[in-house]
C-alpha positions, -999 to +999 in steps of 0.1 A: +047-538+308+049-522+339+052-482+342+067-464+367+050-440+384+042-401+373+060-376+390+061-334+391+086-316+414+077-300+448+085-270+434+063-270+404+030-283+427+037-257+450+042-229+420+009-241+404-008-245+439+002-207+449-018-199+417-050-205+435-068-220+410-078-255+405-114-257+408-114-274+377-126-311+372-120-315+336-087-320+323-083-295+294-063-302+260-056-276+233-034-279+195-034-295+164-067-308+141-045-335+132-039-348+166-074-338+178-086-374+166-063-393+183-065-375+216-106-374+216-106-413+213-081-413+242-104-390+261-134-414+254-112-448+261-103-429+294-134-414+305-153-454+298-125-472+315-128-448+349-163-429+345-140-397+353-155-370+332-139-370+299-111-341+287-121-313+272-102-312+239-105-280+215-090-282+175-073-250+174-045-256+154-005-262+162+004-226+167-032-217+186-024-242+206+010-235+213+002-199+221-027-211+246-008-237+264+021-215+270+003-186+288+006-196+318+002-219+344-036-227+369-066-236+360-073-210+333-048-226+313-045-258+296-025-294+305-019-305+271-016-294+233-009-312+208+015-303+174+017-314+142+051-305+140+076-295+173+078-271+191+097-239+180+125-216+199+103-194+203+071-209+219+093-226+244+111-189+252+068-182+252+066-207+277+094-199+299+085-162+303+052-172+316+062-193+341+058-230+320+091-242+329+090-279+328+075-293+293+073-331+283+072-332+249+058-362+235+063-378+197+034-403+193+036-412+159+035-405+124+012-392+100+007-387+062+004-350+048-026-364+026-043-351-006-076-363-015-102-365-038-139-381-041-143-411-054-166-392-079-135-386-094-126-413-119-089-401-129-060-416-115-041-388-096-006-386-095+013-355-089+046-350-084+059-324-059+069-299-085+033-300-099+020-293-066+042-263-062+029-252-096-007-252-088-004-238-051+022-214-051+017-178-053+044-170-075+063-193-104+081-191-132+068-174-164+085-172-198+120-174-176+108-150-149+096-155-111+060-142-114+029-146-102+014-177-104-009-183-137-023-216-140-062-225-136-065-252-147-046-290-140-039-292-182-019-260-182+007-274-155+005-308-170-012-320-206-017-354-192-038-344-165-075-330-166-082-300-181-102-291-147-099-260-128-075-262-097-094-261-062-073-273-036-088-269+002-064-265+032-052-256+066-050-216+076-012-203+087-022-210+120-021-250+116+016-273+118-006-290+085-001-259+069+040-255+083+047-288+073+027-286+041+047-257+030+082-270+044+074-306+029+059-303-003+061-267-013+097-263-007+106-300-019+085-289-050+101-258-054+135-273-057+122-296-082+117-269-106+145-261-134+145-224-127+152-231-091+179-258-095+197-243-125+196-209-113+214-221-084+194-209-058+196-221-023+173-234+005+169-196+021+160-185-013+138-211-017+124-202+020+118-167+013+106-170-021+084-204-021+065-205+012+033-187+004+003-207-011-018-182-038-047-161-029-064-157-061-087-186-056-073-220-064-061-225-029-086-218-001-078-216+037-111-240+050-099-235+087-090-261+114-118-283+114-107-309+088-141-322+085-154-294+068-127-299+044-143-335+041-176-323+030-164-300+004-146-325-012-178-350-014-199-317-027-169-314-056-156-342-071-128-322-092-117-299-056-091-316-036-083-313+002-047-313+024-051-329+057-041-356+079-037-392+068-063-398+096-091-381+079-083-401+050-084-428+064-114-423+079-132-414+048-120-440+027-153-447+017-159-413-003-121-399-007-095-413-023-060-400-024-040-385-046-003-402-054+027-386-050+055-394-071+036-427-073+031-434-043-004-440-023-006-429+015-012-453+036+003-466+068+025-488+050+045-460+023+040-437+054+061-456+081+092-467+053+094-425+043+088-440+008+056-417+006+072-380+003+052-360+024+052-376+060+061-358+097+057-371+135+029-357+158+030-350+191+016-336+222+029-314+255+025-322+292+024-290+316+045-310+343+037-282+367-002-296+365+004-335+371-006-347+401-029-314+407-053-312+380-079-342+387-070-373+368-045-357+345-018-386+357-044-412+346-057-398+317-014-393+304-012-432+314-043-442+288-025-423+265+009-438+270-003-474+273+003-504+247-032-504+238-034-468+225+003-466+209+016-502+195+009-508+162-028-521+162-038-503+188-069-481+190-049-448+175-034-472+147-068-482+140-078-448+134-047-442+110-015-432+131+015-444+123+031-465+156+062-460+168+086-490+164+088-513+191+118-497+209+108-463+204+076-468+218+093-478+256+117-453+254+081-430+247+067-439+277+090-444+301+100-403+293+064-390+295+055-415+324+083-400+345+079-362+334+110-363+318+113-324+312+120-311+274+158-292+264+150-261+248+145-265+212+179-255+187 
């Protein structure tokens, strides 16, 4: 396939030129711990195939990120971040008000909202969404009332399953894991439950009620580095983590995951939507840096080309979800060209 070439406006090189600032050799990448995988092993295909020096890319979570990249514009300020979920209204506004006017937003993929376990573990997990809901949620129903949340241990939500204390390890507020955690399986779970869908209630009810995780000790906030999340789970065979398919995937040798309305994640269940708890990734090109920031233009290439995106590419092989076929060219001939985000609804 061949790619037409990167562009930026005049404008936007002369805005981020008058900023005086681009001393900076490295190209420098913010966002999501979901995404961080993928874009680290196209910083290392990149950096091997041109012996430029390889991006700088920092885990600091989808909203982190987000607040980061739209600060502004010059070399204190980074090219890319990437997001576990899109962009909100109001980190583009963010962006606008700091002078980041021209955004390309990028969908690379899709990924599995994952709970595992160790293989320690010799039950066979299955939990449906309400269950979930019942052991995370801060508050629940109790004897016909919305209360706080009670249960300790898996047997009290469920006979049929252990009669082991709930420990579930996960992403901090500041993470798109943790918004689309909440929007994806707490909500959906929320719904499920007979006080919810006999009372009546609707979705802003469900929103305002059902979005926070507890604090009393069966769900713990283990920060943006899912890898940490990894070890607890091998140190505890009865704790369970929430993270990315990809850390799964990359485990698979010590974690297992947990099913979901019986159904595994894997890239299979998570590309047909049959596994309930899937969402797209993607990353965000400052357009006002291409073409000034050294090698940024290559470096987007790498990440746009067949070998990184089709399905059996490098990133597939570390456990995205491609694109289809078509998607994929419509992908890259957008980014490629610096087509320029709409403000999000």
């Amino acid at each position: 396939m061949s790619f037409a070439k990167l562009t930026v406006s005049t404008l936007a090189v002369a805005a981020v030129t008058s900023s005086a600032a681009f001393a900076r050799d490295e190209i420098r990448i913010v966002g999501s711990s979901t995404v961080f995988p993928y874009t680290q092993a196209v910083a290392e295909q990149f950096s091997n195939n041109t012996g430029a020096p390889s991006p700088i890319v920092e885990s600091t979570g989808t909203g982190g990120g987000m607040k980061i990249f739209c600060g502004g514009i010059g070399e204190a300020h980074p090219d890319i971040t990437g997001a576990s979920r899109a962009m909100k209204a109001s980190e583009y506004e963010l962006c606008q008000t700091n002078g980041v006017t021209e955004i390309t937003e990028a969908l690379i993929g899709f990924d599995g909202l994952s709970m595992a376990i160790s293989r320690s573990n010799d039950f066979a997990w299955d939990l449906t969404l309400a269950e979930i809901y019942l052991a995370l949620g801060a508050q629940v129903p109790v004897d016909g009332e919305w209360a706080d949340n009670p249960y300790t241990t898996w047997d009290q939500i469920n006979p049929d399953l252990p009669a082991v204390e709930i420990l579930a390890y996960g992403p901090p507020p500041t993470s798109g894991t943790r918004d689309a955690f909440v929007e994806l399986a707490m909500h959906a779970g929320c719904e499920e439950l007979d006080f919810v869908a006999d009372g009546g209630f609707d979705g802003d009810w469900v929103e305002e009620n059902c979005s926070r995780m507890r604090t009393d000790g069966p769900f713990v906030e283990a920060g943006e580095n899912d890898n940490l999340i990894v070890q607890r789970l091998e140190a505890d065979e009865n704790a369970m983590g929430i993270f990315g398919y990809s850390f799964l995937y990359e485990n698979l040798d010590n974690l297992k995951g947990v099913m979901i309305d019986g159904v595994e994640p894997n890239t299979d269940t998570i590309a047909d939507k049959s596994y309930p708890v899937s969402r797209p990734l993607y990353f965000y090109v400052k357009n006002a840096h291409r073409g000034v920031i050294a090698n940024l233009n290559e470096f987007i290439e790498e990440y746009m080309s067949d070998d990184a995106l089709e399905a059996g590419g490098y990133l597939s092989e570390r456990g995205l979800v491609a694109l289809a076929d078509e998607r994929r060219v419509e992908l890259q001939d957008a980014v490629l060209n610096g087509k320029s985000m709409a403000a999000p609804e």
